[in-house]
C-alpha positions in Angstrom: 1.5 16.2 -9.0 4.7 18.0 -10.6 2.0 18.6 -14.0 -0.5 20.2 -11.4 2.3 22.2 -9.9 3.6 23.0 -12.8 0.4 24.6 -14.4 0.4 26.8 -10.8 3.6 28.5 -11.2 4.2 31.1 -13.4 8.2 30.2 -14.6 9.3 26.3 -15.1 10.0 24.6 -11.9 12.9 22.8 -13.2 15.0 25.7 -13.4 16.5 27.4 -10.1 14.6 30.3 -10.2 11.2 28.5 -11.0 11.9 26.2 -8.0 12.7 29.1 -5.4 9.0 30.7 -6.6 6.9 26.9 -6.3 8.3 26.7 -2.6 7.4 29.9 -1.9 4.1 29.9 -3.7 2.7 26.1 -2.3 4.4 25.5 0.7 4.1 21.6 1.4 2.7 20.9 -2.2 6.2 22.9 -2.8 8.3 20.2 -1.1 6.1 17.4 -2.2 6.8 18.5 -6.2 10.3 19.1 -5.0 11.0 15.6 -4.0 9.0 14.5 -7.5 11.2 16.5 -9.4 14.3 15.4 -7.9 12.9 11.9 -8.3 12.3 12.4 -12.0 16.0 14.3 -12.3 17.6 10.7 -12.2 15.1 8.3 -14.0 14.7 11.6 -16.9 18.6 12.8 -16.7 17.9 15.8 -18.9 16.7 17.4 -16.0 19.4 19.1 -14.3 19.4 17.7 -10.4 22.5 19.6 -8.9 21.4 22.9 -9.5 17.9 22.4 -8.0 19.4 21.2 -5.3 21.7 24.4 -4.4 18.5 26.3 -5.4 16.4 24.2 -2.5 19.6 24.3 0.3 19.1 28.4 -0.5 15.1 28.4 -0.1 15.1 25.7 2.7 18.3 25.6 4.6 21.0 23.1 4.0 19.3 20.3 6.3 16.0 20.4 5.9 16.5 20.3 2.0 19.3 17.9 2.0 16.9 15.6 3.7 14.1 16.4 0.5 16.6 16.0 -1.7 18.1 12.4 -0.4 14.3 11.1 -0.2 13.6 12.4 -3.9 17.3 11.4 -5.0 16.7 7.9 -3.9 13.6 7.4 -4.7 14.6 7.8 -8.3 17.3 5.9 -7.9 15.1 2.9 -7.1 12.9 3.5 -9.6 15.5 3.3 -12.3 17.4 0.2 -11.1 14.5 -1.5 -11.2 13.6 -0.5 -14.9 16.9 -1.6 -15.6 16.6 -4.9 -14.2 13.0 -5.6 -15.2 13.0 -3.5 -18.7 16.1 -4.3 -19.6 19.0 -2.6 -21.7 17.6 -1.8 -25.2 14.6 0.1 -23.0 17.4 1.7 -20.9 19.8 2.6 -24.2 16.2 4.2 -25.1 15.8 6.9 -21.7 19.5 7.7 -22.1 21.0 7.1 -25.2 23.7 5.0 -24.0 24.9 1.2 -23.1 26.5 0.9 -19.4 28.1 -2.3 -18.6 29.0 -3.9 -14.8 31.5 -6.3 -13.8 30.6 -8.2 -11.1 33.6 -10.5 -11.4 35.3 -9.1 -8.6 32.5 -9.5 -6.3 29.5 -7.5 -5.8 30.8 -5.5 -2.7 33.6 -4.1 -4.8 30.6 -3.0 -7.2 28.9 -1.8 -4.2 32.0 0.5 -3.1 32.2 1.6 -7.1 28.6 2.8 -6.6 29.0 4.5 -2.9 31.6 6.9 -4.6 30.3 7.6 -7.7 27.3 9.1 -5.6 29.8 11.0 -2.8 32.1 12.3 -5.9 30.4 13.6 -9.1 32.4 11.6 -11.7 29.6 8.9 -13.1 26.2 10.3 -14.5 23.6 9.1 -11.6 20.7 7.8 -14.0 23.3 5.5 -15.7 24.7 4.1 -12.3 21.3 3.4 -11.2 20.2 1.9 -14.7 23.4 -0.1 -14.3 23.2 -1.5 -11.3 19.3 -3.1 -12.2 21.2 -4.4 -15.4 23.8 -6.0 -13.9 21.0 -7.6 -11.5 23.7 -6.2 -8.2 21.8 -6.6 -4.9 19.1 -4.5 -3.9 20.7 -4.1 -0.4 24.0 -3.7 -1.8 22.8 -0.7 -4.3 20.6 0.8 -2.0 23.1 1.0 1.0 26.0 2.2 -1.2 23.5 4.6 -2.9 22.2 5.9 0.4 25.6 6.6 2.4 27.0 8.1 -0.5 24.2 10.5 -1.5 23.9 12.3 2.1 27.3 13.6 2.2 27.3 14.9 -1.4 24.0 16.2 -1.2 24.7 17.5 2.3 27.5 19.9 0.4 25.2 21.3 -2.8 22.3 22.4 0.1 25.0 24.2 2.2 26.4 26.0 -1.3 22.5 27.2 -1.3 22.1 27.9 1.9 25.7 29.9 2.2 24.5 32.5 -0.6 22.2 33.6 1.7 24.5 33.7 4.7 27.5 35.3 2.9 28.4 35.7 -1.0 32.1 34.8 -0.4 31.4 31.6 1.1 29.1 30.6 -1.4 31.7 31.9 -5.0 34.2 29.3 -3.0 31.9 26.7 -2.2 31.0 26.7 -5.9 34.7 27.0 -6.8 35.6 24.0 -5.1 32.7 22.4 -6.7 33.5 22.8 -10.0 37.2 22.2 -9.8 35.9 18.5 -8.4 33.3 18.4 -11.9 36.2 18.8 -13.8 39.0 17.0 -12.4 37.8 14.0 -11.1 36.2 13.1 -14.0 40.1 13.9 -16.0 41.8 11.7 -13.6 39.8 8.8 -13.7 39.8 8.7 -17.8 43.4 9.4 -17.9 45.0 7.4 -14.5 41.8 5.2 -14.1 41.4 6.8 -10.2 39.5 4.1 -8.0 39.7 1.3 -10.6 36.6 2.5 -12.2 37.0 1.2 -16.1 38.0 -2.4 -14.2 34.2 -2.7 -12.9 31.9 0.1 -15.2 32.0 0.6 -18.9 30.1 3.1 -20.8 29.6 3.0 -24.8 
């Protein structure tokens, strides 16, 4: 599908701008390649999922494209725990270029709740989490319900950056601001004051 799409549009669909022209151009072949793409954002992490995201909350609406990009965003979150766990690490090191390591000593749930806000807060790459989690063998309920409930919130917030562009430009610059500023110092704080326990449970070479 997304090779089919891509041949139709005129500008690569993986950047902002190419998205906003494929949902304009293909309507519900648009949304179908949208959710592939999203999909493909997580078990492929070159791809760039966050801006596509803002880009579909502006061409959509914040709920309608939050609820694209949660199906698509889990979806590929499936798909790579289970390469993890059935492919194993040296085929995972080989997608992303690096080793992630889970500690399940302290029970799984406590993994679970690691997981559920690495997906509401952007501090842990999202391929790697889901790679991890199939290495580590966690429960597929466990990942999947942490994954879920902390996807919808976060996601909910990029689509409403997108959609508030094309409501008011102020709204959207602060939106953005506040964005960033979380990019940049959650991920400080949890390398220099180890916020949530993190390095206890996940370790990345």
């Amino acid at each position: 599908m997304y090779i089919w799409v891509f041949r139709q549009a005129d500008t690569n669909p993986l950047t902002p701008e190419g998205l906003k022209q494929l949902i304009d151009g293909t309507g519900i072949w648009g949304i179908l390649a949208y959710i592939a793409i999203i999909a493909l954002a997580v078990v492929i992490s070159p791809i760039p999922g966050a801006p596509l995201t803002v880009a579909a909350g502006a061409a959509w609406g914040a709920l309608p494209a939050t609820l694209y990009s949660v199906i698509g965003g889990f979806s590929g979150g499936i798909i790579a725990y289970f390469i993890g766990r059935s492919l194993g690490r040296s085929t995972v090191h080989a997608l992303t270029g690096k080793a992630i390591y889970f500690s399940k000593e302290r029970g799984e749930w406590l993994v679970g709740g690691v997981i559920f806000i690495s997906r509401l807060l952007p501090v842990l790459s999202f391929d790697l989490i889901s790679y991890g989690a199939g290495l580590t063998d966690l429960s597929l309920p466990i990942y999947a319900s942490s994954t879920l409930l902390g996807m919808v919130p976060s996601t909910l917030f990029l689509t409403f950056i997108g959609q508030s562009f094309t409501i008011g430009l102020p709204l959207g610059i602060a939106l953005s601001v506040v964005f960033v500023t979380l990019l940049i110092l959650l991920p400080l704080g949890i390398r220099r004051y180890d916020w949530f326990g993190l390095k206890d449970i996940i370790h990345i070479e």
